[in-house]
C-alpha positions in Angstrom: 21.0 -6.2 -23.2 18.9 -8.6 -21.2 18.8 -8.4 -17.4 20.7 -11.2 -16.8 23.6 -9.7 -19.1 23.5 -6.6 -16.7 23.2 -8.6 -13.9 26.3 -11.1 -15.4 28.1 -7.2 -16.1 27.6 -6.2 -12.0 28.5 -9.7 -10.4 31.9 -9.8 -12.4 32.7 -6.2 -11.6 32.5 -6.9 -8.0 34.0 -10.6 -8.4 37.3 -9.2 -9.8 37.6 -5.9 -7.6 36.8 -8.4 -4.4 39.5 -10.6 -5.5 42.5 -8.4 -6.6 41.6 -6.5 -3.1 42.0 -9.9 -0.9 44.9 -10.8 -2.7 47.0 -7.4 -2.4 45.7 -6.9 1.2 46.5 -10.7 2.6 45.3 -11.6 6.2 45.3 -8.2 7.7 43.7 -7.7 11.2 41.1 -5.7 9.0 37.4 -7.2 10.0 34.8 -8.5 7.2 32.6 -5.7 7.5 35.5 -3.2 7.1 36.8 -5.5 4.0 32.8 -5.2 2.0 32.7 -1.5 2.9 35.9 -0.9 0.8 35.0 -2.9 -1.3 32.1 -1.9 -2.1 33.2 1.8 -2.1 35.9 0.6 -4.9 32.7 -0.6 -7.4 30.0 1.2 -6.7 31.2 3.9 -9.5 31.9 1.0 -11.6 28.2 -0.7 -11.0 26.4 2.8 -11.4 28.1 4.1 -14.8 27.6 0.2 -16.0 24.4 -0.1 -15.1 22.6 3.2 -15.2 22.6 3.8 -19.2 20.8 0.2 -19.2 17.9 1.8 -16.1 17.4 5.0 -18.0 16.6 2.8 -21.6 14.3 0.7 -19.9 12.3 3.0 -17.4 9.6 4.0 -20.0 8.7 0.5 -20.7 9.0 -0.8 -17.1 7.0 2.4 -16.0 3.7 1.9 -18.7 4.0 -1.8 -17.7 4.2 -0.9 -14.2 1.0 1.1 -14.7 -0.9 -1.3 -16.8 -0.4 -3.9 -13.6 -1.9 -1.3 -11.3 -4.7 -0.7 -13.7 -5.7 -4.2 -13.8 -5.5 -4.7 -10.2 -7.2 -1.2 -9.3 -10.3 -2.8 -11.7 -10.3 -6.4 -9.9 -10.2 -4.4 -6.8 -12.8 -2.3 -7.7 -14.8 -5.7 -9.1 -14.1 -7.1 -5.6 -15.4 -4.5 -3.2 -17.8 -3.5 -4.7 -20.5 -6.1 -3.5 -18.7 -5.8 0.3 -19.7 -1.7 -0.1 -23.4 -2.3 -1.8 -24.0 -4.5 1.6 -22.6 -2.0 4.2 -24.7 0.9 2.3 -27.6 -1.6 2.9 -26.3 -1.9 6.2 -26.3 1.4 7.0 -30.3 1.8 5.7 -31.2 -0.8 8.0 -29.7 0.6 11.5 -31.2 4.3 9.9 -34.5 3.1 9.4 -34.3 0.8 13.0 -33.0 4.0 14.7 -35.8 5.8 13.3 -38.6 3.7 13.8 -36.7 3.4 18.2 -37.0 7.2 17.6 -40.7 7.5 16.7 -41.8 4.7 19.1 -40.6 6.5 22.4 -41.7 9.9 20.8 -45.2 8.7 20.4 -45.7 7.0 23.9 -45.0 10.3 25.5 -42.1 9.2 27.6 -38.2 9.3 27.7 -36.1 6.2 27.6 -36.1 4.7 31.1 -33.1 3.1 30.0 -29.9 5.3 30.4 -28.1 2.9 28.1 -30.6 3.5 25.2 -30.7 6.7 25.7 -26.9 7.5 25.7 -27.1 5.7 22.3 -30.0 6.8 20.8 -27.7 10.5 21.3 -24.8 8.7 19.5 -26.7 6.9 16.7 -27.2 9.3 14.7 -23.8 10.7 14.6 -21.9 7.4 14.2 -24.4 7.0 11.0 -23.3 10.1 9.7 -19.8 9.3 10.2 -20.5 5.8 9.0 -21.8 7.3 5.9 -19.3 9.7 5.5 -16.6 7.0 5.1 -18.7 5.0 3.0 -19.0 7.8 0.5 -15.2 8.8 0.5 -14.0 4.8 0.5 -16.7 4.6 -2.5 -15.2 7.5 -4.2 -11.7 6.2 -4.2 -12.5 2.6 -5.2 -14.3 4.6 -8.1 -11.7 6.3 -9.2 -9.0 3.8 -8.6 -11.1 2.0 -11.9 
């Protein structure tokens, strides 16, 4: 049974309980949302033991097929980032070896950063680059194993 046979089974289930209901009710003063909620209660048993044998048959197959698409998009993914994360690594080299080199400079003049500015961030360079490289590594790792 295709999907638009189940689908064909479902819609005429709930055309012919929604009918016989409106005709043996009439016009009661009964609202429209009060009308679908007993109507609905009359074939949802109807739509689950219809449909359910026809979900249970077909869950292996959608499931592996499922998986495959998440495969293939995990390895584009992976295909895609992966140039983005070789430049932040590079990145990250860069502002170490600048940070460094700031470092070494005011170390061998003999004198403190006048600057309070520079020197707040030379104290919070080098943790943000550990950070930075810590999310780096586990971002990596998951792209990695996503492929």
């Amino acid at each position: 049974m295709n999907d638009k046979d189940m689908l064909n089974i479902l819609e005429d289930s709930l055309l012919n309980t929604v009918g016989e209901t409106l005709e043996s009710e009439g016009s009661e003063t009964e609202t429209l949302v009060d009308r679908f909620v007993s109507l609905f209660e009359l074939v949802k048993d109807d739509c689950v033991l219809s449909s359910l044998p026809y979900f249970k048959k077909e869950a292996p197959t959608a499931l592996k097929n499922s998986r495959k698409e998440a495969r293939g998009f995990e390895k584009r993914s992976f295909k895609r980032w992966e140039p983005s994360f070789d430049h932040l690594q590079m990145m990250w080299a860069i502002a170490q070896e600048l940070g460094e080199m700031h470092g070494r400079a005011v170390k061998a003049g003999g004198e403190e950063d006048s600057n309070p500015v520079m020197t707040a961030l030379s104290q919070l360079f080098p943790r943000a680059l550990l950070v930075t490289q810590e999310i780096i590594h586990l971002l990596t790792r998951i792209i990695h194993e996503a492929a």
